[in-house]
N, C-alpha and C positions, 0 to 999 in steps of 0.2 A: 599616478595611481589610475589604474584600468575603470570605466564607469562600471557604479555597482551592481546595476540591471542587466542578468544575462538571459532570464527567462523576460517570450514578447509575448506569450499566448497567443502569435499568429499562427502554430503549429509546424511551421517549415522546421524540419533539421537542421542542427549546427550547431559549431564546437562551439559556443560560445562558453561553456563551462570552464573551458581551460582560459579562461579570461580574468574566474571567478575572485577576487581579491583575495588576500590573506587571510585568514581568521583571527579574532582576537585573540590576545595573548590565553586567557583564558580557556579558547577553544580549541587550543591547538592540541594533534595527536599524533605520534612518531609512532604508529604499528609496524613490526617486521616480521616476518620476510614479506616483502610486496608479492601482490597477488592480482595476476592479468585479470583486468577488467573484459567481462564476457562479453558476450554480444547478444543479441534476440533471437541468433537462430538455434542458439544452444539451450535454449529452452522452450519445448512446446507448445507450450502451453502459452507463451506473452507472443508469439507468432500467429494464435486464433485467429479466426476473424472478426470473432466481435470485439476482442481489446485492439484488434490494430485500430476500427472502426472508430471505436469508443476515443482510443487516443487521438485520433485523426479532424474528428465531428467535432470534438469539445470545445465550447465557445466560451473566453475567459473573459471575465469583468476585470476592468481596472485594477480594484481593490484584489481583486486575487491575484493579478500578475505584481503589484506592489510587495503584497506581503509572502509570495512565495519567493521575489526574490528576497525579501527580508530574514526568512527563515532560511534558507539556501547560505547568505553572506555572515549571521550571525551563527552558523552551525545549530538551527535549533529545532526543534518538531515542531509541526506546524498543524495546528488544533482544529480541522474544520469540523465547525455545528454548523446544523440546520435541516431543516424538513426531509424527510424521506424524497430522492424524487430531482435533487438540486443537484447535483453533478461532484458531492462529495470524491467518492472515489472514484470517478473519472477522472481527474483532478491532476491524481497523483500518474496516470498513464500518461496523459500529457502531455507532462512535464517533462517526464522519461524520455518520451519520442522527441520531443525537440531539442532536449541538450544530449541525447545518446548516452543515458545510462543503464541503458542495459535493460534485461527482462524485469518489471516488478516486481519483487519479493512481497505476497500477500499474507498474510496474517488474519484469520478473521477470526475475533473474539465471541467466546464464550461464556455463559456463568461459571462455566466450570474451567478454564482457561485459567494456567499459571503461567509465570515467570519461566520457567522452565521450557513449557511445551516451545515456546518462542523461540529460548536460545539451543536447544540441540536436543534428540529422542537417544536413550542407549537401552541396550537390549540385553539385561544381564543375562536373560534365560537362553537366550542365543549364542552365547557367549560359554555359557556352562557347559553346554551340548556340544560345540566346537572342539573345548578343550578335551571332553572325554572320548572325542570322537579322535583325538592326535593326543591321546596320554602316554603313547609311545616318548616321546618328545622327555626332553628333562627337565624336570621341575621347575626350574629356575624361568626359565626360556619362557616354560607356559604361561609362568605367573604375569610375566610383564610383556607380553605379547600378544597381538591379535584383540587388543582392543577397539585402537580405531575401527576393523573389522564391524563391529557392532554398534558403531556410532552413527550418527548422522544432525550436519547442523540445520537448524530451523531457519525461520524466515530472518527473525531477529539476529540471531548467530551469526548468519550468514552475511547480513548488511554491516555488524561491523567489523566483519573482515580488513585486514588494511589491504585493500586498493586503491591503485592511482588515484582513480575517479569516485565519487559517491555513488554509491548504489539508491534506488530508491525501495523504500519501505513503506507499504501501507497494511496499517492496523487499522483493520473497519469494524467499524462499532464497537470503539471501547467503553464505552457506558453500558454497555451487559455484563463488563463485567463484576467480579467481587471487589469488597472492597478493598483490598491489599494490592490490586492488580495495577493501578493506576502509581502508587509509589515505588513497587519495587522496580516497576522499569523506567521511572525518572532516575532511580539511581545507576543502575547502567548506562542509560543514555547520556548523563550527564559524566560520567567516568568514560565513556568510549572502551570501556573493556568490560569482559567477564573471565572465567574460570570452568575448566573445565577438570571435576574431582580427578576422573576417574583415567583421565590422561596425564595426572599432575603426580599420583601414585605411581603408575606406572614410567615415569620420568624416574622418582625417587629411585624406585627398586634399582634401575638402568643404573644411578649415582656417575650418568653422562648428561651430553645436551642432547636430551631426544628431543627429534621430531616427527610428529605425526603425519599420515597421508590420509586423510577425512573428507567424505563426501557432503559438498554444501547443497541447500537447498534450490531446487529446480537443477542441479547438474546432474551426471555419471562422473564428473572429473573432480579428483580427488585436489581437496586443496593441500597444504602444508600448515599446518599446529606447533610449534615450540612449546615445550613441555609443558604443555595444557592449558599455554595462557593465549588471548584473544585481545588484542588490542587496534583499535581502527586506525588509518591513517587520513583516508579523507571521510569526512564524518557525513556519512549516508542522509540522505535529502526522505525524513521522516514524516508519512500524513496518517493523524490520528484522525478518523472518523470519528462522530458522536451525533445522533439524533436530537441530544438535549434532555435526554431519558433520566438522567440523573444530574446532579452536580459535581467538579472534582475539590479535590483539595486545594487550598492558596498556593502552595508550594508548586505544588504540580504545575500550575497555571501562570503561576509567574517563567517558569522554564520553558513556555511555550510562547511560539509566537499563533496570536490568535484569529483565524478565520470568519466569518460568519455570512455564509449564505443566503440570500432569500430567495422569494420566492420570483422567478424574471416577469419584468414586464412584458408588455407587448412586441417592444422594440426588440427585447429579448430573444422572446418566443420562436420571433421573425425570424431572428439570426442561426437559432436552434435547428427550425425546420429546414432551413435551405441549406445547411451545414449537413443533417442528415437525410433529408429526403428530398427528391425532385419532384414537390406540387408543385402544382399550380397556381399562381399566387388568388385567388379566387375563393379556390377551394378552402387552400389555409386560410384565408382572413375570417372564413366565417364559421372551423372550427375554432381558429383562437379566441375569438368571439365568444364563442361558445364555452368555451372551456375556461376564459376567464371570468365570466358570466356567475357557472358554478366554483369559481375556486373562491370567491366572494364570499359563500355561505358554508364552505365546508376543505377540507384539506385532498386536494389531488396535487398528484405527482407527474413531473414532464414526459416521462415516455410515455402516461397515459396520453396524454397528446398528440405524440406521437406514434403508437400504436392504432386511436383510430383514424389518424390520418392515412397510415397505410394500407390500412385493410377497408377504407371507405374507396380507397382511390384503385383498388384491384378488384372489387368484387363486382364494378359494372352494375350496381345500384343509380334505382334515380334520388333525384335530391329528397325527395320524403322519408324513403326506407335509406339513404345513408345520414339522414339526422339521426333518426330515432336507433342505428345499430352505434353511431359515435354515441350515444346518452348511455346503450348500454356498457360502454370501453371507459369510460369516465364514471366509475362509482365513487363515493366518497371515502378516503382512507378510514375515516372515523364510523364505529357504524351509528353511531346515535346521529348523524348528520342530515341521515336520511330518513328519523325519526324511527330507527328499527332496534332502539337499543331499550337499555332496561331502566 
């Protein structure tokens, strides 16, 4: 049996996914027809420079490279809480970049965010206009054609596609949302499938095996749909963001494997800056200093630290006026902290 740890949090690339152990009997998923596994350049957007950055910079503790491979080997979502500021959804890019799964499918929740918007957007009025627009055409034809036309799969939809390889999926900050939001996609996630109505009628009407040609999210290239059903094959390496804003359900939480960020030490810190920026070890010690100084009495976030690192070490300030401009880059997340609340 292959060892279970494929993710190191060193960041280097490498297959080590195709290492990945089998899944529980439990978690196993046969989706058909296979669907080529893309790449980062086929999507824009996961080629930025600040997610290549982000993925690159990211410096993993123990505990998270533990338990991301535990969520990874047990097929299961992998829950991180913690402060604004701690490298939540960086996390999930990371990962991505070093076992090559592909551009991240993002999700960012809402209060007003359902089940739906996740797994695919269609567009009936689009669809009406189409067809009056080809009523030439016969009845038949129109009724059950040109749907996919008007569809398009979401982040969710999209991750569980069956491909070879897992896709990665991050849902950031799901404690905004409502309360139903948290279970109805424990049960999809835990099925590896959903449904799609309005591909599933128009299969009927056919009374063949159709197949769809559907555009997934962050592509142009249309994937392939069996008559409107969505089944995963390798089960998408899922990170649920949460602030800790609210609490979820026992159920939910047992089907997670569970993260929990703090806040980095020093040693940390250290590893942080020199990961993303090239101080001067000097300079840094005596904003970390600083900066851990006020995180003592009040809640700040790491890139505030690292923002006035950068901009103290560019603007050619002497050390008095670049203390007092880092004091301004480092205000308290909270505002009663700074005694300006009600």
């Amino acid at each position: 049996m292959p060892h279970w740890s494929v993710y190191t949090g060193n960041s280097a690339p490498h297959d080590g996914i195709d290492r990945l152990p089998e899944p529980p009997p439990w978690r196993a998923f046969d989706g058909a027809p296979l669907v080529p596994s893309p790449r980062d350049a086929d999507d824009e957007a996961a080629v930025s420079p600040d997610r290549v950055h982000r993925a690159r910079a990211y410096v993993a503790t123990p505990e998270s490279v533990q338990l991301v491979n535990a969520a990874l080997v047990l097929r299961r979502p992998l829950l991180v809480t913690g402060p604004p500021g701690t490298g939540k959804s960086s996390l999930a890019y990371a990962v991505a970049r070093e076992l090559g799964l592909g551009p991240v499918l993002r999700w960012n929740i809402t209060s007003r965010s359902t089940l739906a918007d996740g797994l695919y957007q269609y567009d009936p009025l689009s669809r009406l206009y189409a067809a009056r627009q080809a009523a030439w055409r016969e009845r038949e034809e129109a009724a059950r054609g040109g749907v996919e036309d008007h569809l398009r799969l979401g982040p969710l939809g999209t991750a569980l596609l069956p491909y070879a390889r897992p896709r990665a999926l991050l849902v950031d900050e799901i404690d905004k949302s409502d309360l139903d939001l948290p279970n109805d996609l424990l049960n999809v996630l835990e099925e590896g499938q959903y449904e799609i109505p309005e591909l599933m009628r128009a299969a009927r009407l056919s009374r063949a095996d159709v197949t769809a040609e559907v555009l997934a999210d962050g592509s142009d290239v249309p994937v392939t749909v069996a008559r409107g059903r969505v089944r995963c094959r390798a089960f998408p390496f899922v990170v649920l963001t949460s602030n800790g804003e609210r609490e979820f359900p026992p159920a939910f939480l047992r089907r997670c494997v569970r993260l929990r960020l703090r806040r980095p030490d020093r040693a940390q810190l250290t590893d942080i800056v020199r990961a993303h920026l090239d101080t001067p070890p000097g300079e840094a010690e005596r904003l970390i200093d600083r900066f851990l100084t006020r995180a003592a009495d009040g809640e700040l976030a790491t890139d505030q630290l690292l923002n006035a690192l950068y901009l103290t070490g560019v603007t050619g300030l002497d050390a008095v006026s670049r203390d007092a401009l880092a004091e301004q880059l480092m205000p308290y997340l909270g505002a009663t902290a700074d005694g300006d609340g009600f």
